[in-house]
matplotlib code that plots the C-alpha trace (Angstrom):
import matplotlib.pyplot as plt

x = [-79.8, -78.0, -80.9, -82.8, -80.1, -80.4, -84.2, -84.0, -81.6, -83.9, -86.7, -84.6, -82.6, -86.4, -87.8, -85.2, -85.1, -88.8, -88.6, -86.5, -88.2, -92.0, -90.4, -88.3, -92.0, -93.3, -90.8, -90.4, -94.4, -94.1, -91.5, -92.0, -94.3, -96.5, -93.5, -93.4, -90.0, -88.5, -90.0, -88.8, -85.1, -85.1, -87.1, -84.5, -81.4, -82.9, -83.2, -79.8, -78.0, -80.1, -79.3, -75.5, -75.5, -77.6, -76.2, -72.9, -74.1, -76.4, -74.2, -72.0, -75.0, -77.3, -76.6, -78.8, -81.2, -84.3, -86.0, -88.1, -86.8, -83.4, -84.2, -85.6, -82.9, -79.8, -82.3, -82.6, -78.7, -78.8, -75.9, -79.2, -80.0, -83.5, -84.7, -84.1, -86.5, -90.1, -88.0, -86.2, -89.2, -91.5, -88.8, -88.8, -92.6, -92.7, -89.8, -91.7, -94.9, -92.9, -91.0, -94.2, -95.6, -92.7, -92.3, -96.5, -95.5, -92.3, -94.5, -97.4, -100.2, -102.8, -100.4, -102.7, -103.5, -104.0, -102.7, -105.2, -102.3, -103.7, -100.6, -101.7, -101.2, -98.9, -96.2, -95.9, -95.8, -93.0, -90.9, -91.2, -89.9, -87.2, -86.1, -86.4, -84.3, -81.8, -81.3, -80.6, -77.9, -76.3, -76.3, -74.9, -72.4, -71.0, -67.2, -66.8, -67.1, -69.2, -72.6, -73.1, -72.1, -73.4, -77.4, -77.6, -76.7, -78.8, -82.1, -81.3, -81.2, -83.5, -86.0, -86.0, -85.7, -88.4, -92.1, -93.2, -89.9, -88.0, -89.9, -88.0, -89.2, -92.3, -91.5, -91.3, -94.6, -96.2, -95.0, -96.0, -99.6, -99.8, -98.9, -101.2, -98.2, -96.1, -94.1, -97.7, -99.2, -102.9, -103.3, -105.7, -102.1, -100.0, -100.1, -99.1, -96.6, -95.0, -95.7, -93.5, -90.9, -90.7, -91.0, -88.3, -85.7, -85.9, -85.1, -82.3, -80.8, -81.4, -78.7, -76.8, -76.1, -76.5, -73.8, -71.7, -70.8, -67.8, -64.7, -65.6, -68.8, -70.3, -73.5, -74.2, -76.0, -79.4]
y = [131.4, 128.9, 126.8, 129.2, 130.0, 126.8, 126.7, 129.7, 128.2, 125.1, 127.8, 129.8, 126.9, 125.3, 128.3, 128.9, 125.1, 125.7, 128.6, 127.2, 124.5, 125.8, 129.1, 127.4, 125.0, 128.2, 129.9, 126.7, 125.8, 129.6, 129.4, 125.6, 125.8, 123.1, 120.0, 118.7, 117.2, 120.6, 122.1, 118.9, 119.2, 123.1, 121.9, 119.2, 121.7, 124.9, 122.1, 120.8, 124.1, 125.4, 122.7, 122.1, 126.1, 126.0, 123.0, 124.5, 127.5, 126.2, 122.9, 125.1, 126.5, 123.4, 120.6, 121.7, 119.3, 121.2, 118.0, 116.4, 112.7, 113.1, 115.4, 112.2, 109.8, 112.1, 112.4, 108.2, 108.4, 110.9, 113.0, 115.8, 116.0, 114.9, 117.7, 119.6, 117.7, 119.2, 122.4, 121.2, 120.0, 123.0, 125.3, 122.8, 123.1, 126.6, 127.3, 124.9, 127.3, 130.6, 129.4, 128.1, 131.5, 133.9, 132.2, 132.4, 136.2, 136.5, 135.5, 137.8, 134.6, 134.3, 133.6, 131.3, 128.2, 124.9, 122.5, 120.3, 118.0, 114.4, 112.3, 109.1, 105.3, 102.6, 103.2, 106.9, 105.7, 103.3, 105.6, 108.0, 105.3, 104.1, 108.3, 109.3, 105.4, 106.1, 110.1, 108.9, 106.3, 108.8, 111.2, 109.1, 107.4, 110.5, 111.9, 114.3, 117.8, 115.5, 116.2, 118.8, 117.5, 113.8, 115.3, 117.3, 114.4, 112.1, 114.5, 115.3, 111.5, 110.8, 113.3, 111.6, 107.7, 107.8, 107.8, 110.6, 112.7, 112.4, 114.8, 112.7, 115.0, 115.7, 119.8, 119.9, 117.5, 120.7, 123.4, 122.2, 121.3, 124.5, 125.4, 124.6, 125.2, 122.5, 121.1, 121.0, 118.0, 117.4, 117.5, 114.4, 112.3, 114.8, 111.9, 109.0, 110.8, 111.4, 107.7, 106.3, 108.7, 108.0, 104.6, 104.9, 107.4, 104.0, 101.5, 103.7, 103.9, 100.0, 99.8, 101.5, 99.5, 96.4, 97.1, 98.8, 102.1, 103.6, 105.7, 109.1, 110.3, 113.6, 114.3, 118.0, 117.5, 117.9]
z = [-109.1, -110.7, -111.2, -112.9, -115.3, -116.4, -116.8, -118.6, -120.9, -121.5, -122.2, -124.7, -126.0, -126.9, -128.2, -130.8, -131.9, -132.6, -134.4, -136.4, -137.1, -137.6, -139.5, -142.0, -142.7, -142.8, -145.7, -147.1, -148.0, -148.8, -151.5, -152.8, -154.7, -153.6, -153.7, -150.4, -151.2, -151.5, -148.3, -146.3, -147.6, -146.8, -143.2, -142.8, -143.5, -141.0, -138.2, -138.8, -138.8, -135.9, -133.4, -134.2, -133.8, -130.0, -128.8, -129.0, -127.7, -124.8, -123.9, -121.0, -119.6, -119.1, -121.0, -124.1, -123.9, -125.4, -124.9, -122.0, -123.1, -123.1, -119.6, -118.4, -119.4, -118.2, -114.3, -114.4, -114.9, -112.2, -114.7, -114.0, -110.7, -110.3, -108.6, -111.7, -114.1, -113.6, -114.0, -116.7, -118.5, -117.7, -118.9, -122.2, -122.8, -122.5, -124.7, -127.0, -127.1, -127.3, -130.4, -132.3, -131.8, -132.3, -136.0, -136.6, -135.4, -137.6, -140.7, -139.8, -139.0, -136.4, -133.5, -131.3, -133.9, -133.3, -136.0, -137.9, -140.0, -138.9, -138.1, -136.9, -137.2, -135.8, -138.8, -137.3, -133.9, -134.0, -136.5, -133.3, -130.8, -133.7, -133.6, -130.1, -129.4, -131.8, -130.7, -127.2, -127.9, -130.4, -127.1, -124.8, -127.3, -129.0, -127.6, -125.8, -127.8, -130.5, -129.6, -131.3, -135.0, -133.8, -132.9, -135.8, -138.0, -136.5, -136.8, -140.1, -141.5, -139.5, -141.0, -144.2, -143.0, -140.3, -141.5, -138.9, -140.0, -136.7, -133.8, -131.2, -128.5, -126.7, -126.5, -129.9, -130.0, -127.9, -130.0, -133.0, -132.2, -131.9, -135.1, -138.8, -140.5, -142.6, -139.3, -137.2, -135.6, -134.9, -130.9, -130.7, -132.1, -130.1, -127.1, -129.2, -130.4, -127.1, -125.2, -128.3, -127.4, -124.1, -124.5, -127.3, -125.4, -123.0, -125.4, -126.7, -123.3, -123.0, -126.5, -124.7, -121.6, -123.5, -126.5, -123.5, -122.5, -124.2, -122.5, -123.2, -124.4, -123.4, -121.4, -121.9, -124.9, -126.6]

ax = plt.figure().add_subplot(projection="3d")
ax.plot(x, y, z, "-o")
ax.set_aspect("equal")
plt.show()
């Protein structure tokens, strides 16, 4: 029972992140005006808010990780029992879907879409291993009670300094392929996308052990 508390945390947890995430692309391509700078800022600022505020509310209940790379890295580390990671993920993916079409729902669109906005080339690849390898050593260097201010400041930056705007995680890869809104991702790059992720949340935990692990930094985090 325990167990599936925690899935259905991941599932929730997930769901809202992308809700956030494809419904504030949603109102802001709605109310911009056409200036993509504008809808990215009000993007950047709905995903900030929305993770500090779900982290801190999911953290006691299953780590928060809304994301199957850092599920990955905390399983390797064995701080998540490795049983738990196809759960873990599955719950991820899921919650990934459900949010993508609760905001198409919210904003009265089709709510089964497919997203046709072409994101593709090595630039976009590598800015996705630079985010997902720079998420994960924020993760696993930030204090303890940290997380929550550390991963929200990370994602937001890194919105604006990589070139693929910072996904950083494959559930939120799946959600918003399904989703031709502004935060949607074209499914034939929707693999690329994750491998330099993976690869990335890797590398990430690779800085970590080779800079050295600090005193106290928190694991229950997304």
């Amino acid at each position: 029972m325990n167990n599936l508390r925690k899935y259905f945390s991941e599932l929730v947890g997930t769901a809202a992140l992308l809700c956030a995430v494809i419904g504030s692309g949603i109102m802001a391509e709605n109310l911009s005006g056409g200036n993509n700078g504008v809808a990215l800022i009000a993007n950047t600022l709905a995903t900030v808010f929305a993770l500090y505020v779900l982290i801190e509310a999911f953290a006691p209940l299953s780590g928060a990780h809304f994301n199957p790379a850092v599920s990955m890295v905390m399983a390797y580390r064995r701080e998540l029992p490795r049983e738990l990671l196809i759960g873990y993920i599955a719950a991820q993916l899921l919650g990934a879907a459900v949010g993508a079409w609760l905001a198409h729902a919210m904003f009265d669109l089709e709510i089964l879409q497919w997203s046709t906005k072409v994101r593709s080339g090595y630039s976009q690849y590598l800015a996705e291993a630079v985010a997902t390898a720079g998420l994960i050593f924020v993760i696993l260097r930030s204090g303890v009670g940290k997380a929550s201010t550390m991963v929200a400041s990370y994602i937001g930056a890194a919105y604006w300094f990589t070139a693929s705007t910072s996904f950083a995680n494959p559930a939120a890869v799946f959600g918003r392929m399904m989703s031709n809104t502004f935060a949607g991702i074209y499914p034939g790059n929707a693999l690329h996308f994750v491998a330099a992720e993976v690869i990335g949340a890797f590398l990430g935990l690779a800085l970590f052990h080779l800079l050295g692990s600090g005193s106290n930094h928190d694991n229950s985090k997304a």
